[in-house]
C-alpha positions in Angstrom: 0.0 0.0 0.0 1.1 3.5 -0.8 1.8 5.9 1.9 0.0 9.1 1.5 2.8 11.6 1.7 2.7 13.7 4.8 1.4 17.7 5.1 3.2 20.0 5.0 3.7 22.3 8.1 1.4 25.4 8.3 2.3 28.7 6.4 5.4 26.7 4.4 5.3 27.3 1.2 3.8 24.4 -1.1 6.4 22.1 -2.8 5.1 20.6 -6.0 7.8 17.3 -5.7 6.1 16.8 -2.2 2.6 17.7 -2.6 1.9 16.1 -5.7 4.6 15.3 -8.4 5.5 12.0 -9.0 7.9 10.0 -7.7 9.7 6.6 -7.4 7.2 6.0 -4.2 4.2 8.1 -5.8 2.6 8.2 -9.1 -0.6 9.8 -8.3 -0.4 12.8 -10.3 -0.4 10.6 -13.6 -3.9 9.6 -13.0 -4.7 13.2 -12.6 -4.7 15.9 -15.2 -7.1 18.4 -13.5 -4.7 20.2 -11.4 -2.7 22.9 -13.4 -0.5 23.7 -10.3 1.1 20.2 -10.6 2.4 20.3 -13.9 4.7 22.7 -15.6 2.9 25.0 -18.4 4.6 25.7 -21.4 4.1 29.0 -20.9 5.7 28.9 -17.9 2.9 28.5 -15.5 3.2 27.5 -11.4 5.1 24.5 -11.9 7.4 26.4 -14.2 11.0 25.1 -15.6 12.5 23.9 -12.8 9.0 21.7 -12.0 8.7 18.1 -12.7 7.0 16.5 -15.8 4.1 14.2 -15.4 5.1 11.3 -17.2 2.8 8.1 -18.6 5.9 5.7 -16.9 7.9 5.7 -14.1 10.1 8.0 -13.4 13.4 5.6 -13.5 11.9 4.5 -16.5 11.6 7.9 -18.0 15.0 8.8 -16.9 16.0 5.7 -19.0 14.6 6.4 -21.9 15.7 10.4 -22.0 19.2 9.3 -21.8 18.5 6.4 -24.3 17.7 9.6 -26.4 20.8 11.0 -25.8 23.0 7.7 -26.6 20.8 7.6 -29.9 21.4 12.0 -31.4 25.1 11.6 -30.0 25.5 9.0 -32.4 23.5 10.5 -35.4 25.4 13.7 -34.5 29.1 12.1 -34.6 28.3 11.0 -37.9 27.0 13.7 -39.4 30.5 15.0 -38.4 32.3 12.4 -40.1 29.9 12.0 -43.1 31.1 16.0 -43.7 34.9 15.5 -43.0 35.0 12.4 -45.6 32.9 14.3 -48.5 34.9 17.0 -48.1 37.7 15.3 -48.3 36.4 13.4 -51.3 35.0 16.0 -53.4 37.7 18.9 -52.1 41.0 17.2 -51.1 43.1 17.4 -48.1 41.5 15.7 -45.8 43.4 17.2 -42.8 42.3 20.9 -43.9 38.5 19.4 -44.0 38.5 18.1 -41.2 40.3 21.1 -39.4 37.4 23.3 -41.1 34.2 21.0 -40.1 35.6 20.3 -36.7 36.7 23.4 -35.7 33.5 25.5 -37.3 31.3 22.3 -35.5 32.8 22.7 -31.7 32.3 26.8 -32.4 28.4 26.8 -33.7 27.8 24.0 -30.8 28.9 26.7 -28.3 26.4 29.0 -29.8 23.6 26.6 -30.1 24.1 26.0 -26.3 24.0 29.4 -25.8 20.7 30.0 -28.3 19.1 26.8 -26.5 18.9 29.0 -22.9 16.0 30.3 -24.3 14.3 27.3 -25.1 14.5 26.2 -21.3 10.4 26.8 -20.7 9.6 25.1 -23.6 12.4 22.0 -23.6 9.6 19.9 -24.8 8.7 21.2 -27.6 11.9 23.3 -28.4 13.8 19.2 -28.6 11.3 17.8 -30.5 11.2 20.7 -33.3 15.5 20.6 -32.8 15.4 17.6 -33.9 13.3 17.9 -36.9 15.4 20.1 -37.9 18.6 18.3 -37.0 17.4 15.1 -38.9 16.4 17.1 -42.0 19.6 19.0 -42.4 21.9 16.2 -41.3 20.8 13.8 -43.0 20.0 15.8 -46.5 23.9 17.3 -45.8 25.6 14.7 -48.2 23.3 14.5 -51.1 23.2 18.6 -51.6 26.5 18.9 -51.1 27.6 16.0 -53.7 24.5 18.2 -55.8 26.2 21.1 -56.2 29.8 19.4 -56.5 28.3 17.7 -59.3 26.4 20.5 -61.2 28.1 23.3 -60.1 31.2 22.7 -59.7 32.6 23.8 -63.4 31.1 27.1 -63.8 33.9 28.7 -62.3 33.6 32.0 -60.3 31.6 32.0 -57.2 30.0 28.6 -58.0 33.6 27.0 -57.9 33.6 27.4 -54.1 30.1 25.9 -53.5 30.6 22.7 -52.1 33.2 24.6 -49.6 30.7 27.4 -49.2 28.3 25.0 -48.5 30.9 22.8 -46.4 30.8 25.6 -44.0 27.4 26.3 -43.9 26.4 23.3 -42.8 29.1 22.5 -40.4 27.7 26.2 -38.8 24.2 25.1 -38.9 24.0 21.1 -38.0 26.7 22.1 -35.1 24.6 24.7 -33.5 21.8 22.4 -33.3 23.7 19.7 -31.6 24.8 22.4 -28.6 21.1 22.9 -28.5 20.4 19.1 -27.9 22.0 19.2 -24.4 20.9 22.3 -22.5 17.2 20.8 -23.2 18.2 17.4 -22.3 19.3 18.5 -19.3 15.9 20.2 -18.6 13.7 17.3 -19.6 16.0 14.5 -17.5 16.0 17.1 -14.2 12.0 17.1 -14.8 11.8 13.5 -15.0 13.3 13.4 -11.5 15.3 16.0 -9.4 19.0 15.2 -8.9 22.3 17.1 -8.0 23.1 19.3 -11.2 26.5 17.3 -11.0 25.4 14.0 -10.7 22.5 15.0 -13.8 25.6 16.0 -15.8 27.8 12.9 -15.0 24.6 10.7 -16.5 24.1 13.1 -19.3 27.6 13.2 -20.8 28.6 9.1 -19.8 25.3 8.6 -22.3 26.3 10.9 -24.8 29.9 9.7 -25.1 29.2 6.3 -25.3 26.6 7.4 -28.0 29.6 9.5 -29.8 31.8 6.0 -29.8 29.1 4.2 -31.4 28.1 6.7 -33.7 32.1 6.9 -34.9 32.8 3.1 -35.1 29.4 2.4 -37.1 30.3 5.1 -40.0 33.2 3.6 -41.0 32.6 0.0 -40.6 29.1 0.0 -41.3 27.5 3.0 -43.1 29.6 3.6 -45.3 31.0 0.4 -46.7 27.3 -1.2 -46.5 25.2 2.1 -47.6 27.4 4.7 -49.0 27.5 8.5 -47.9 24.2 9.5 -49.3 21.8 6.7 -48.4 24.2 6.4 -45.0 23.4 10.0 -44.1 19.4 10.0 -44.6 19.1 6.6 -42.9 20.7 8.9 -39.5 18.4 11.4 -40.3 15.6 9.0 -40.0 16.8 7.4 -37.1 17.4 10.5 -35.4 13.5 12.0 -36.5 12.3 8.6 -35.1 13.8 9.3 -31.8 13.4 12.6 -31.4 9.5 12.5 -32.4 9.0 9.6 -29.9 10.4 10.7 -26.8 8.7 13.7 -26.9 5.3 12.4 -28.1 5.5 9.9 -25.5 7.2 10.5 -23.3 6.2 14.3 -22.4 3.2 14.5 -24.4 1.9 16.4 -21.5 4.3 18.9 -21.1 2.3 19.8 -24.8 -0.7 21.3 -25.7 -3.0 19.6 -28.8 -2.0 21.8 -31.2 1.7 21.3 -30.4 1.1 17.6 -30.5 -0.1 18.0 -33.8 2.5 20.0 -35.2 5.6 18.7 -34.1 3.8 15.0 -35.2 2.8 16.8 -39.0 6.8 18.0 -38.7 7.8 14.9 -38.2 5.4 12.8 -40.8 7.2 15.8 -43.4 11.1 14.9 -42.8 10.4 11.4 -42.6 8.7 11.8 -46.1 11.6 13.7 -47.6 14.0 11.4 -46.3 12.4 8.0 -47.6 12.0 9.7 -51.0 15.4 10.9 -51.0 16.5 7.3 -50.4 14.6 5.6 -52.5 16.1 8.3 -55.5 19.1 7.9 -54.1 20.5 5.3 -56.6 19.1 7.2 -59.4 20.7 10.6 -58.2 23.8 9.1 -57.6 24.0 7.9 -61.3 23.1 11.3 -62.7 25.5 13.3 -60.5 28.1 10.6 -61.6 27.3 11.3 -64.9 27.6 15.3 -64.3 30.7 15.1 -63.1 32.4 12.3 -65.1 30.7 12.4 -68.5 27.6 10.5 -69.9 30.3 7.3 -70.9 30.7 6.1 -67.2 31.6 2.3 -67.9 32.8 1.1 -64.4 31.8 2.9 -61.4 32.9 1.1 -58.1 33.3 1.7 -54.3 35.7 -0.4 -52.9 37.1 -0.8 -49.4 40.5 2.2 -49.9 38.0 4.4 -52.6 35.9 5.2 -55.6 36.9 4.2 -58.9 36.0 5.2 -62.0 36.6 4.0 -65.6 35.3 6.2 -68.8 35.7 6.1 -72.4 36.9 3.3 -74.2 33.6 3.0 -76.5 33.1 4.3 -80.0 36.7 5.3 -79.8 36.8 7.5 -76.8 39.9 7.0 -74.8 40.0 4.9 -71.8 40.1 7.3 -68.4 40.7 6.4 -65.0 39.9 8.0 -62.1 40.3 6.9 -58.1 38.4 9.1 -55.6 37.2 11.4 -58.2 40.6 12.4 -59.5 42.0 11.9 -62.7 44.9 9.5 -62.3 44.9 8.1 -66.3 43.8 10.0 -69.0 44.2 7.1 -72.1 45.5 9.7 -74.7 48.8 10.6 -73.0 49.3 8.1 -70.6 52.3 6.8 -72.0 53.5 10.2 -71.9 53.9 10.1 -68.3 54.7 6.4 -67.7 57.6 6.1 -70.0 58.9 9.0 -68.1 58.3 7.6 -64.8 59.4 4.8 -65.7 62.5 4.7 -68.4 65.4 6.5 -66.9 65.3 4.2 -63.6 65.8 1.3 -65.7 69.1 2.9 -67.3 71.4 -0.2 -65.1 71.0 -3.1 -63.4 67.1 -3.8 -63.6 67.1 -7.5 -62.9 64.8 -7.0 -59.7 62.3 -3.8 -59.9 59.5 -3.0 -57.1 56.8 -0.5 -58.3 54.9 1.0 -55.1 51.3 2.2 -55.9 50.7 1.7 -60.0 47.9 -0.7 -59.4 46.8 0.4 -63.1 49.6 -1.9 -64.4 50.8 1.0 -66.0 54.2 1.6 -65.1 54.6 -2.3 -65.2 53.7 -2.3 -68.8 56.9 -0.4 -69.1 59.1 -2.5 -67.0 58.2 -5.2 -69.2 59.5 -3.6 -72.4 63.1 -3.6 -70.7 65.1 -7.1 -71.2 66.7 -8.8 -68.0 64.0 -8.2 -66.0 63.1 -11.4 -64.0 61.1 -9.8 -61.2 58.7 -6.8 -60.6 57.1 -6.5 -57.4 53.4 -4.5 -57.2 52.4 -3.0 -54.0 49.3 -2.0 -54.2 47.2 -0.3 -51.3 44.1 -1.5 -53.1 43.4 -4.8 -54.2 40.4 -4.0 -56.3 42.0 -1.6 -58.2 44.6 -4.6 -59.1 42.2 -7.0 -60.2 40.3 -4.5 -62.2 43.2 -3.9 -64.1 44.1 -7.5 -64.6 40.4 -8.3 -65.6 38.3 -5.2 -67.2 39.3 -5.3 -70.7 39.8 -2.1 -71.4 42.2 -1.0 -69.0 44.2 -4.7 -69.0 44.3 -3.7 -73.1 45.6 -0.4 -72.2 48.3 -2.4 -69.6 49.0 -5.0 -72.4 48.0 -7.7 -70.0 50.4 -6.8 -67.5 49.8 -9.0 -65.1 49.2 -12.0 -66.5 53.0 -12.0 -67.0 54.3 -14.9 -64.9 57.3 -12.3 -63.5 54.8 -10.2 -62.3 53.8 -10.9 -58.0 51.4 -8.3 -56.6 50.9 -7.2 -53.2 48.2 -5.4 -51.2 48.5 -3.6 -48.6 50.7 -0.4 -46.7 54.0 0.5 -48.4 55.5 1.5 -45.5 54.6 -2.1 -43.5 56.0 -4.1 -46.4 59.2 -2.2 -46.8 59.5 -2.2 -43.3 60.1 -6.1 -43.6 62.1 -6.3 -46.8 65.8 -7.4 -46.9 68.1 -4.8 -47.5 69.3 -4.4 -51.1 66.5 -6.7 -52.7 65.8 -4.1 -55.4 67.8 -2.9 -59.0 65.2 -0.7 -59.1 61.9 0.9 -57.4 59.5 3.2 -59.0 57.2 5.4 -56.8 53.9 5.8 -58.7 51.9 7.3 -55.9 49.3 10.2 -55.8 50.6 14.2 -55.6 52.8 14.6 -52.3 49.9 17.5 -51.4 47.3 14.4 -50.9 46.6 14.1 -47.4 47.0 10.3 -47.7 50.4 9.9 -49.4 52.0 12.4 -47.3 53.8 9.6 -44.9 54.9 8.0 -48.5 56.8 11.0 -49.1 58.6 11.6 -45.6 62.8 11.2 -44.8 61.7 8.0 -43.2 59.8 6.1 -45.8 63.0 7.5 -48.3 65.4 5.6 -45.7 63.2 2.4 -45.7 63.9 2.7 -49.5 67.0 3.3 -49.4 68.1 0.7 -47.4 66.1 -1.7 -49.8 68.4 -0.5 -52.9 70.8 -2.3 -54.3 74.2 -0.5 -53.7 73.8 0.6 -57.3 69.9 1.0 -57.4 68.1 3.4 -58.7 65.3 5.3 -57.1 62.0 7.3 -59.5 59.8 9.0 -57.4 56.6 10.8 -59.4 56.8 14.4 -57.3 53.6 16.7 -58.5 53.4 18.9 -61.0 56.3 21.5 -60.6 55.0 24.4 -62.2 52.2 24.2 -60.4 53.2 23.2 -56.7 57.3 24.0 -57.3 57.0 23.8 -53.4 56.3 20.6 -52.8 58.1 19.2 -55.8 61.5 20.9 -54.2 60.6 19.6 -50.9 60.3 16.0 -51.7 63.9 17.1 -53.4 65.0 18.4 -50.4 63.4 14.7 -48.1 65.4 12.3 -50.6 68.9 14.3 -50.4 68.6 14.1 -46.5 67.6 10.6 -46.6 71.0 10.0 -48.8 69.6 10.1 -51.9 71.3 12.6 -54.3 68.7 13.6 -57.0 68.4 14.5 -60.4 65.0 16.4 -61.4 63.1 16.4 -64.8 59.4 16.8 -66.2 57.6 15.9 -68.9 54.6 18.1 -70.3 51.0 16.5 -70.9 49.5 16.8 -74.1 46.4 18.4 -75.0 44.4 15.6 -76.1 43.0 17.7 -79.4 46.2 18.6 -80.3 49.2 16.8 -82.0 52.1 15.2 -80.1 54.3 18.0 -78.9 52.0 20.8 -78.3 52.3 22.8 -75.5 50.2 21.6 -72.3 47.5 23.6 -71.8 44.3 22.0 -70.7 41.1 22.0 -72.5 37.9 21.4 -70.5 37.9 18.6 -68.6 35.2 16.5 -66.7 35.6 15.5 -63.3 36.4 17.4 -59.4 40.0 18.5 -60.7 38.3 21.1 -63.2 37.1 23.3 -60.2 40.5 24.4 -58.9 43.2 25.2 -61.8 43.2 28.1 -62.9 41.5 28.4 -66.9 45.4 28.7 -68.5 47.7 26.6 -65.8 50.0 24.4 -67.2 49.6 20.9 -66.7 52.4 17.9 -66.8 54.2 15.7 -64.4 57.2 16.1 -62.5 59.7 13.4 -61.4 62.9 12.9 -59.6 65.5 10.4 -59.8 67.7 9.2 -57.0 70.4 6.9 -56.1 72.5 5.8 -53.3 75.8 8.2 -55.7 74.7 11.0 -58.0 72.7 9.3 -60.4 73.0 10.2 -64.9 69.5 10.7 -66.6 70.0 9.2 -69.9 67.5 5.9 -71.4 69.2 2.6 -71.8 70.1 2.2 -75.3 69.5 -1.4 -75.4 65.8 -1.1 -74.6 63.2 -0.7 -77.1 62.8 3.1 -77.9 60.1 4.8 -75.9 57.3 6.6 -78.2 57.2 9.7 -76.4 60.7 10.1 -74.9 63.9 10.7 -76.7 67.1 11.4 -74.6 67.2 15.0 -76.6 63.8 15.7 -74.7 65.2 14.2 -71.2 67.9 16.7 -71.2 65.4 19.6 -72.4 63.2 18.3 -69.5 65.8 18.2 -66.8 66.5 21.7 -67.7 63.1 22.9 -67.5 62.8 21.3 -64.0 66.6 22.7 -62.8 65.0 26.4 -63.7 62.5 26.1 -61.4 64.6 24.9 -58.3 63.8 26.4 -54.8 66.5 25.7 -52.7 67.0 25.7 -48.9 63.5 24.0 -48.3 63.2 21.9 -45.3 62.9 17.8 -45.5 59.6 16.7 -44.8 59.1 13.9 -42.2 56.4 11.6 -40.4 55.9 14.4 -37.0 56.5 17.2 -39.3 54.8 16.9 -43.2 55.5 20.1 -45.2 53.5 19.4 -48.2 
């Protein structure tokens, strides 16, 4: 049997938690909804902010479920985060910058949406359950108009070529001051669910919405994005996050509500939930059109695999094959050779009985190893084994490889090319050839450090011969000097030269200017920047650049051009630049 609770002593004031709020050994007041003194009023009646709710459960039961809340929009909040840091750094590059800018601009708008939310207070009810709305439209709608205007914006140059960083911004500002709103109005709704120490009401609060942030971060990268993808990844949070939002105000502090506030947050809800299913079930269909915006209408390949996105264009009614990883051109099929024969044909000027190419999944570069006699073993490391057994199978790009890999001398590996040289013998290699990405990409930058150049050094022959594929150097001479600068203070005297890219509508030698181009690299050169490749080659002794004369002759590469190209490279030379290392990058 209940205990009545006692009365309280003549000319005290009346307490609403003794006289008739519920508690864990009274829940008379839920029966009741007569008594407007009991119950705080939106508009701030007797029972006022600081007043508890009268709840259809328990309160230990409500308590439960409000921080259940708060495990479920610190998760759908966390990867809203990381859903913006990885498109960004998909669609814009340098993924530390991106991150630096959504993280920073987050933790800053989540201050101010804290702030903002202190006005909410009197109506934390209602104020949560419209926040959230709002949080799961925005959120979850963040990766498809972002990838929107990337995709049909992005070319027009101008204004319009900053969008998706515009945008970027924008919605970093906006979804993070609606997640510093989400606590301030937790804290109300869990203190009116039953009065605690503010101390011990922030311990539960935070403990819930940590563990919700380390859920929310493992499941994006292990199971959003690889089983859903960014776009239909992000809406299902926003669902999930308009789900749980909608029901724990609706019913759990339905009361705290008048009718007409039911109604609209519910007819809120019933509107984002719409837009979000239809957005996922277009989502396919969008995806495919945006593809097509960026890449061209002859998309042949298109897929996601566990490292990133590739791409394969062209190669029907004589287009030329084009490949591109991550959105980035990394082949274009008419001057290709262009750059491989340079990469690859001064290294093999010596011994080249043993060769390692690092990166050049494409099969590329190995084509060219091939062409060299004496060669007896080329080792492929490859971060992504997809990419490798797309280019061994696709016809198209293993026609444009000549079948590389089905050469018996040819042994690919997958994985980190600093873990595998980190276990090879020292002096297993004639040769190596670095065919990685631009130095300036986030992700290569350990690949381009003083260590990773002593791993490789130590894996030279004493008379090996080191190529690494530096950047453009007209455009970034920078970086291009500075990976100069990591290989001389690895040991590794250099000698620099680069080779122009053809225009693909004009004949062989013509200068290399670019002509409009589809995919993200047209946003950020400038209309008339030069375009071309540069390389350096090193060696344990000051190495010669000259081609071997007993190889077959290179189609694009003469060794009258080689010394005109290390002379264009030696002009541009900035010296005194620091080495770049592993604690201290300097791309």
């Amino acid at each position: 049997m209940i205990e009545p609770h006692a009365p309280a002593p003549p000319g005290s004031p009346p307490s609403w938690g003794d006289a008739c709020g519920p508690s864990d050994a009274c829940d008379a007041c839920d029966a009741c909804d007569a008594c407007d003194a009991c119950g705080p009023s939106e508009a701030g009646g007797p029972g006022g902010p600081e007043a508890t709710a009268r709840l259809p459960v328990r309160p230990a039961v409500g308590r439960f479920l409000v921080l259940a809340g708060v495990f479920v929009c610190a998760a759908c909040g966390l990867v809203y985060e990381l859903e913006l840091v990885a498109l960004a750094s998909y669609l814009i590059g340098d993924s530390v910058t991106q991150a630096s800018v959504v993280l920073s601009v987050m933790v800053f708008a989540m201050g101010l949406g804290s702030l903002a939310a202190k006005r909410l207070r009197g109506l934390a009810a209602a104020g949560f359950g419209a926040l959230e709305a709002v949080l799961a439209l925005v959120g979850g709608s963040s990766a498809m108009v972002l990838y929107a205007v990337f995709a049909w914006t992005g070319g027009w140059g101008g204004l319009w070529a900053d969008g998706p960083r515009v945008l970027l911004v924008a919605f970093s500002l906006a979804i993070g001051v609606l997640i510093g709103a989400e606590v301030p109005l937790l804290m109300e709704l869990i203190q009116r669910v039953r009065r605690q120490d503010p101390g011990g009401a922030v311990a539960d609060l935070f403990a819930a919405d940590y563990v919700g942030a380390l859920v929310g971060g493992l499941a994006f990268p292990f199971v959003l994005l690889p089983f859903l993808g960014q776009l239909t990844g992000a809406l299902l949070t926003g669902t999930v996050n308009a789900v749980v939002g909608a029901a724990l105000v609706l019913g759990l502090f339905r009361r705290d509500l008048t009718r007409r506030a039911r109604w609209l947050l519910l007819a809120a809800n019933v509107v984002v939930l719409a837009l979000l299913a239809t957005a996922t079930v277009l989502a396919d269909d969008f995806e495919r059109a945006a593809r097509q915006a960026v890449y061209g209408q002859d998309v042949r390949v298109a897929v996601r695999t566990d490292v990133q996105e590739v791409v394969l264009t062209g190669d029907t009614d004589g287009r030329p094959l084009d490949l591109f990883l991550d959105g980035r051109l990394r082949v274009r099929g008419s001057d290709e050779r262009r750059y491989h024969e340079a990469l690859v044909h001064p290294a093999m000027s010596g011994p080249h009985a043993r060769v390692l190419v690092l990166g050049g999944g494409d099969g590329l570069a190995v084509r060219e190893v091939l062409r060299h006699p004496g060669v007896r073993r080329v080792d492929v490391v490859e971060l992504d084994p997809q990419l490798a057994r797309l280019a061994r199978h696709d016809p198209g790009l293993s026609a444009l490889n000549e079948h590389a890999y089905g050469d018996a001398r040819v042994h690919t590996g997958t994985g980190d090319a600093f873990r595998r040289l980190r276990s090879t013998p020292s002096g297993t290699y004639d040769v190596v050839i670095s065919d990685l990405p631009d130095p300036a990409v986030t992700a290569s930058t350990k690949l381009y450090s003083q260590e990773f150049y002593g791993l490789l050094r130590r894996v030279l022959a004493p008379d090996g011969r080191l190529v690494v594929h530096a950047g453009p150097v007209s455009a970034h001479p920078r970086a291009f000097w500075t990976v100069d600068a990591t290989l001389r203070a690895a040991g590794l005297p250099t000698v620099a030269y680069r080779v122009g890219a053809r225009d693909p509508g004009s004949g062989p030698d013509a200068a290399s200017e670019p002509g409009p181009t589809p995919g993200p690299d047209r946003t950020g050169a400038a209309p008339r920047a030069p375009r071309g490749w540069g390389f350096l080659l090193a060696a344990r002794t000051p190495p010669v650049l000259r081609l071997d004369p007993a190889a077959p002759r290179p189609h694009t590469l003469t060794p009258d051009s080689l010394t005109r190209d290390a002379r264009d490279a030696a002009r541009t030379r900035m010296p005194g630049l620091p080495p770049s290392t592993l604690v201290h990058p300097r791309y």
